[in-house]
N, C-alpha and C positions, 0 to 999 in steps of 0.2 A: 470491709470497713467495720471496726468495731462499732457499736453501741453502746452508748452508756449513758443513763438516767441518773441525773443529781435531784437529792428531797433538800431542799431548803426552805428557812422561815423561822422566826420568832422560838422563841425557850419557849416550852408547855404546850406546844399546840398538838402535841400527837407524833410528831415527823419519826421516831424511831418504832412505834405502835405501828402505823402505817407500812415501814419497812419489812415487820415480822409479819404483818399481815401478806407483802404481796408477795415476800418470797417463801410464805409457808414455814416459817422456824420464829425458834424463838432466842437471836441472835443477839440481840438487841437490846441495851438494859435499859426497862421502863419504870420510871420512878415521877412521882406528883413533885418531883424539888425540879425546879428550872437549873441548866446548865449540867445535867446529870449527864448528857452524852459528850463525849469530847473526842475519844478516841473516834477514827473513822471505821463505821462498818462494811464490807463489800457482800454482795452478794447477788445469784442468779433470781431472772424473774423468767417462766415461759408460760404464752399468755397463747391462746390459738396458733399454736405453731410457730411463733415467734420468741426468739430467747435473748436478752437482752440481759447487762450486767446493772446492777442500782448500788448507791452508792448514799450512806445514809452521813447525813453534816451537824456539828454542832448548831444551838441556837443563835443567831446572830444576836447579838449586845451591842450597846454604847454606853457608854459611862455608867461602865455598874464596878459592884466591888470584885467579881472574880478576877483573878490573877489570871486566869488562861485566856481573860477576854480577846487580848488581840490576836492570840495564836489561834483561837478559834475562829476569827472574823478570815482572819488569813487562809483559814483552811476551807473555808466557805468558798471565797472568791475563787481558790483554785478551781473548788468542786464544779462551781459556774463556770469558770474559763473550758474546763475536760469536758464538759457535758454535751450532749448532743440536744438530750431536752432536760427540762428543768421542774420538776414538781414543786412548786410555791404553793407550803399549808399555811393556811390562817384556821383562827378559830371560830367556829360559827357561835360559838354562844358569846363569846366577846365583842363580834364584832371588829371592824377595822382601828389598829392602833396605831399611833407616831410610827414603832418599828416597825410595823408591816407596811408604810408608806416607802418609807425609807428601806425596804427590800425590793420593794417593787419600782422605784426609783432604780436601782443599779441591773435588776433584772431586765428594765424597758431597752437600759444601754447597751446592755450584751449582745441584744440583737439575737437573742437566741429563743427556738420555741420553748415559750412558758404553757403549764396547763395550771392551771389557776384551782385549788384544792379543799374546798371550805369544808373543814374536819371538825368531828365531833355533832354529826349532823347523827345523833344516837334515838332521835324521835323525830315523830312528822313537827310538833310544836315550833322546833330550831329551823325547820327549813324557811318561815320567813325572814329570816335574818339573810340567810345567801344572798340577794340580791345589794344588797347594802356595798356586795366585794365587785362589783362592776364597778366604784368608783376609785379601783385603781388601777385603771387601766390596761390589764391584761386578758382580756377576752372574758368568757362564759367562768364564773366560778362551777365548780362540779361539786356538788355536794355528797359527801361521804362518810361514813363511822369506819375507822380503822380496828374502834372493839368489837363491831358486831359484822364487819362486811359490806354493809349498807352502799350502794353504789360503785364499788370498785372496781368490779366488771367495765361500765359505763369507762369509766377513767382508763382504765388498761386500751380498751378501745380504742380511746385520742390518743394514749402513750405510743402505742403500735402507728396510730395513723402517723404520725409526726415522726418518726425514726427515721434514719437517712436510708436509701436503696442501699443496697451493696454494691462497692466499687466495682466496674468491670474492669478495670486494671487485674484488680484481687484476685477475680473469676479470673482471669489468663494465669494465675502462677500454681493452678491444682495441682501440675505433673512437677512440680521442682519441689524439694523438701524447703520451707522454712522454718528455720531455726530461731528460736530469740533465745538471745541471752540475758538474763534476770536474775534480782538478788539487793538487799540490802545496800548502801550507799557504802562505798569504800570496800567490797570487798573486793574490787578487781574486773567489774563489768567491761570497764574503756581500756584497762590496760589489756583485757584480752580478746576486744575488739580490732586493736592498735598490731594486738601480734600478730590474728589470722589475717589480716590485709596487708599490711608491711609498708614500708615506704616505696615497694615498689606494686601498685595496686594496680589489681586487674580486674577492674571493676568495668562491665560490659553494660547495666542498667541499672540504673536508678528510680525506680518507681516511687513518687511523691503524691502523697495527696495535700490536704490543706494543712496549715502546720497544727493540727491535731490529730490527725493521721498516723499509720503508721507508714514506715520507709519501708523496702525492699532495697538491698543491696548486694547483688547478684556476685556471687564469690564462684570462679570456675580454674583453680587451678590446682597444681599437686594428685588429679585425679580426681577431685572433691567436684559437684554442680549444685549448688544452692542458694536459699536466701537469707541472707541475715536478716532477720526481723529486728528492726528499731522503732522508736518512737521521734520524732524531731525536738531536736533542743533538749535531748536528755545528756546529751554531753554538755551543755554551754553552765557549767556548771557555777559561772563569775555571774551570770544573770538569776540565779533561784534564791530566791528571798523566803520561802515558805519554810513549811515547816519539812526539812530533810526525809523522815521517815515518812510522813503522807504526803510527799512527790511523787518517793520510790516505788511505792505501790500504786498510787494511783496512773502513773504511767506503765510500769508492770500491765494494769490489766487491759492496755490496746496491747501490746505486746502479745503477752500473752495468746489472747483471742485468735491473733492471725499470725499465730503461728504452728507446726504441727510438731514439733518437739522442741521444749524449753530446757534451757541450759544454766540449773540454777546453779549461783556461786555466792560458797559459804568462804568464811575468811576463816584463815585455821588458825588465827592468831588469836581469834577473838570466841571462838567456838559456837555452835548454835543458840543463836536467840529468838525471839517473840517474832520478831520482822520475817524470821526464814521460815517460822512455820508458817503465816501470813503468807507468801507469796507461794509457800507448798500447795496451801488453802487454796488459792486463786489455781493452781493450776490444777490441782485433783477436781474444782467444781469446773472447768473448762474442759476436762478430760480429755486434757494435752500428756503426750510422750513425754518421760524427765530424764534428764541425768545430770545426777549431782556431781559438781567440780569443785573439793575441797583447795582453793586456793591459798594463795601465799604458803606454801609446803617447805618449799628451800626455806626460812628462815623460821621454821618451826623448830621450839626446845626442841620435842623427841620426835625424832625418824624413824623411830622402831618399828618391826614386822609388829609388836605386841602393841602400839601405839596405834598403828595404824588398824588391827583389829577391833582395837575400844572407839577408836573415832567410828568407822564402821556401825559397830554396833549400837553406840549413843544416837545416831543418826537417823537409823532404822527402825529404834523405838520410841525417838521422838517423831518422827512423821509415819507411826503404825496407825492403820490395820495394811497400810502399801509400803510392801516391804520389797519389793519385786523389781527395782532401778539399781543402775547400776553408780556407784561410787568412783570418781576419782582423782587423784592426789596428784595436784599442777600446777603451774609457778606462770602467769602470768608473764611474769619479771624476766624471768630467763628461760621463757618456751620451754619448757619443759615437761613435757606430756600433753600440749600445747593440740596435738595432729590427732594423738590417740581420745581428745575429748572430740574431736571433728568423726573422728572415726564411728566411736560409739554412739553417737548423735546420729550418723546415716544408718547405722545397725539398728537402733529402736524406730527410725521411721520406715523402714525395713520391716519391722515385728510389728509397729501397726495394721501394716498393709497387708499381713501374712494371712492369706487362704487357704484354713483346713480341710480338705475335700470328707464331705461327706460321707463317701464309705468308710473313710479311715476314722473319723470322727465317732463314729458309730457303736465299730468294731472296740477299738480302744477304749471309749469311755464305758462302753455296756460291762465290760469287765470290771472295772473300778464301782460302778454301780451294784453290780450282782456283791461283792466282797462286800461294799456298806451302804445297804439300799435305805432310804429315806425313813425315818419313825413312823412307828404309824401311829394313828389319831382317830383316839376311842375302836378301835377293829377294826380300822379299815386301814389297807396298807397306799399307801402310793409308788405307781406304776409306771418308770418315764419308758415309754415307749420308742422314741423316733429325737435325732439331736438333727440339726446343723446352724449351720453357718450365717448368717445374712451376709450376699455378695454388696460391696459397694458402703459398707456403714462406715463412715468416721474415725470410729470407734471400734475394737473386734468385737461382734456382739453374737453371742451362742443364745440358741433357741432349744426349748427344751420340753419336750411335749409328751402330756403326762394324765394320767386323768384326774387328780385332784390336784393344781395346781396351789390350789391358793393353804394347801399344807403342807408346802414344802419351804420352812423358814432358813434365815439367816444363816445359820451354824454351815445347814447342809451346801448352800449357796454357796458358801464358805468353800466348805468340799472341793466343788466340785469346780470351783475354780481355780485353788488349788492344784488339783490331779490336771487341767487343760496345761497349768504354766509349767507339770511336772512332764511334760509329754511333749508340749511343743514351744520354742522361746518366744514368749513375751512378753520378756523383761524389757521395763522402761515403760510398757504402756497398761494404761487400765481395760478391764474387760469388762465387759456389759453378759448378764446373765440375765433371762427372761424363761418364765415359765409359761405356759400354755396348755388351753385345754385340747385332749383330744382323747376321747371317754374309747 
């Protein structure tokens, strides 16, 4: 089951400060003018071994003069509807307002766990005011400064306590690949959901959770055993009143989550936009398998070998420094390359799972090392002595053990992951590089 934490509450109270504080960046644009956030931000939070996705919302308005008022308010509710829990910030030096009654009003009805967030708690003097937010009715306010830290430990705490268990449904489908399919609204999601099943559908399970869940829908034929990863109600597209582009992602990210290779689909009609590097985003910080399905191909101006190398390449250097997935050009509409995306899909879950043994590991990279060993820093050289594998990661994740680990930057990292994906195929998925001492 995915996870997903929604910040809601009032313009100015801190909620996007908050955001860059819990995921560690600074993502998030913070400005003293109310209604400065609109677009949605996503991002990972891991908190004691717990990783969970957050999901930062405009400030909720009524009758004010912004033009985006109600498309903000609309984006709000969804955030609340997706959420599992709900961060409601008020301001502690303000004190409770009409609008903050009136958030905590629609939050009571949700029925969904609130942690009630009294921000701007930047000195001991503000914390008598905290208590003031028990009268609106959503439990214990937690007092915290998103500028300086103050409390948020505390808060992550209750965040963690209240997250749902993981489905054991979910736990039963480790040994089957799933797939999701993901991507911008209208590039071709449902029609090529429509083609791998067919009207003659041989669908053996259905795994459902709540309708915020994601679906499992077990595809076993042509040779093929997998799941489709869905989300419910992403097709009923006559019921979605929001706002189109933050549906698309914010369902993308259960999607996403519980799935082990995603299958994003760019519209070649329309060429890469803001949305597709967004949901790239979502899946490089998931550090899920890709491969990219340039859809609507048949009814592209130019078909060209030369065409298709510039799409290629526009592609590769908009979603750089991962350049290492494979591309390809398919038609939805008239199945067309339709199997060969089914194909490369079990090839990168394939390349995730790929086990380089140790001696070979060794042997191979010792060489590439000796030809361009690490800089050294101030006279002293760094020494990797011993590589492998971690059996069992998620992720491929190389170990690399060295005695001055903590000077071996970026660039070489680079290297040397590089020369792994030059030696053994692991294209499609990301790799985990880790340094170690070992003097």
């Amino acid at each position: 089951m995915s996870q997903l934490v929604a910040i809601v509450g009032r313009p100015n109270v801190g909620k996007s400060t908050l955001f860059n504080r819990l995921t560690q960046s600074r993502t998030a644009i913070v400005d003293d003018t109310a209604g400065t956030t609109r677009d949605r931000q996503y991002g990972k939070v891991d908190w004691t071994g717990h990783e969970f996705s957050i999901v930062d919302t405009g400030g909720w308005v009524v009758n004010s003069e912004d033009v985006f008022e109600s498309e903000i308010n609309k984006q709000v509710e969804l955030a609340i509807e997706q959420a599992d829990v709900i961060l409601f910030v008020v301001d502690a030096m303000n004190g409770v307002t009409d609008l903050d009654d009136h958030v905590a009003e629609i939050l009571r009805k949700s029925r969904k766990p609130v942690v009630l967030v009294a921000n701007k708690v930047d000195s001991n003097e503000w914390l008598y005011n905290v208590p003031e937010f028990y009268a609106l009715g959503l439990g214990e306010p937690y007092p915290v400064s998103a500028v300086n830290g103050y409390g948020t430990g505390d808060l992550l705490d209750e965040v963690v306590k209240d997250l749902p268990e993981p489905d054991e449904d979910e736990e039963q489908l480790d040994d089957i690949p799933r797939f999701a399919i993901v991507g911008r609204p209208n590039a071709g999601k449902s029609s090529l959901i429509n083609s791998f099943i067919g009207e003659d559908r041989h669908i053996v399970t259905n795994i459902a959770g709540t309708t915020r869940d994601s679906i499992y829908t077990r595809y076993n034929k042509f040779g093929f055993d997998f799941y489709l990863v869905d989300t419910a109600g992403i097709r009923k597209k006559n019921k979605v009143h929001e706002d189109i582009e933050y549906y698309s992602v914010i369902r993308s990210i259960r999607a996403i989550e519980a799935s082990d290779v995603c299958i994003l689909m760019i519209d070649a009609t329309r060429g890469i936009e803001a949305q597709d590097a967004s949901i790239f985003s979502l899946i490089q910080k998931n550090k899920k398998g890709l491969v990219v399905v340039v859809n609507k191909w048949d009814i592209a101006e130019d078909k060209s070998t030369a065409a298709i190398k510039h799409y290629e390449a526009a592609i590769r250097e908009r979603f750089a420094p991962f350049t290492d997935f494979p591309i390809i050009f398919a038609s939805a509409q008239t199945k067309q390359r339709i199997f060969k995306v089914l194909e490369t899909a079990v090839d990168v879950y394939k390349n995730r799972r790929r086990q380089v043994p140790t001696s070979e590991l060794n042997r191979v990279m010792q060489e590439d090392i000796a030809a361009y060993p690490p800089p050294s820093n101030k006279g002293k050289f760094v020494k990797i002595k011993y590589i492998t594998m971690l059996k069992g990661s998620p992720v491929p994740t190389f170990i690399f053990f060295c005695n001055l680990p903590q000077w071996v930057k970026e660039p070489y990292r680079r290297y040397l992951e590089n020369k792994i994906r030059e030696h053994w195929d692991f294209s499609g998925t990301p790799i985990q590089i880790f340094m170690r001492d070992k003097s």
